[in-house]
Structures are given as structure tokens and as C-alpha cells.
C-alpha positions, 0 to 999 in steps of 0.5 A: 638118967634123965629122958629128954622130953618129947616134942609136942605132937603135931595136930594137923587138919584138912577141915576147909571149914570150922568144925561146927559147920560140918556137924551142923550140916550133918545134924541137919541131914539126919534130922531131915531123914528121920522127919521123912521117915516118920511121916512115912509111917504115918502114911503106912497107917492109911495103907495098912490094910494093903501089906505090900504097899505099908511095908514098901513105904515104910523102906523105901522112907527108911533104909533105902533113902538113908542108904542112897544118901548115904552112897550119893552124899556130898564127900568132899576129896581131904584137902591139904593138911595144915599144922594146928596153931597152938595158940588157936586150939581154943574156940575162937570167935567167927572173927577171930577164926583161922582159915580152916576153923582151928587151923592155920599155919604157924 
């Protein structure tokens, strides 16, 4: 009656490098693109008496740059899969790190 149990799933990754790597990078970008908006409402408030000119600003600082970044952003093609070690799923150190961040061939 009993069930044979299943075999462990495969954790795979095409990360080329570690994970915080990648977030930090993006972090960055973000914080880089709110900065450049806010400073664009702040030059709204020396146009605002010119409607067109503050509300241009404000989009062009905003939304459309967020968007251009977004189409033109540095995406990089998934690289070859590579099977997680299970016995490097655990944070390790920059020394310690398998190619790939957490992942490594078994």
C-alpha cells in the first residue's frame, strides 16, 4: 500500500551570474529613473505657468523614458540550463560560488 516516493524535483537555472548581481543591477536602474523623474517635476515647477512645456516634462521624465528603457533594456538570450547543486542552494560565499551563482553541474 505503500507509494514509492518521488524523486526530487530538478532545480535548473540559466542565471550566468549570481542572483544578487541581477537584482542589484536592476535596483539600480529603477533608483536611476525615479531620480530623473523627480528632478523632472522639479523643473515643472519653474515652467508651470507654461501648461504644455510642465505637463511635456513631466512625460517625457516619467513614462516615456521608463518605457524606452524598458523596450531598449540590455536582455540578455536564457543561457544553457544547468541543473542546481543540492549541496549549493544555500547562500555561499563570492569564493565558494559556483559558476552561475547557485548553479553548478553535478
Amino acid at each position: 500500500m505503500h507509494r514509492p516516493r518521488r524523486p526530487e524535483p530538478a532545480v535548473v537555472t540559466d542565471l550566468a551570474e549570481p542572483l544578487a548581481a541581477v537584482h542589484r543591477r536592476m535596483i539600480r536602474i529603477r533608483t536611476v529613473l525615479m531620480v530623473i523623474w523627480i528632478l523632472g517635476w522639479a523643473a515643472t515647477g519653474f515652467v508651470w505657468r507654461t501648461g504644455w512645456l510642465a505637463m511635456l516634462i513631466v512625460i517625457v521624465t516619467g513614462p516615456v523614458l521608463w518605457a524606452a528603457v524598458f523596450v531598449h533594456g540590455t536582455r540578455r538570450p536564457p543561457g544553457r540550463r544547468v541543473p542546481v547543486d543540492l549541496r549549493r542552494r544555500a547562500i555561499t560565499g563570492p569564493g565558494r560560488a559556483a559558476p552561475g551563482g547557485a548553479a553548478g553541474p553535478r
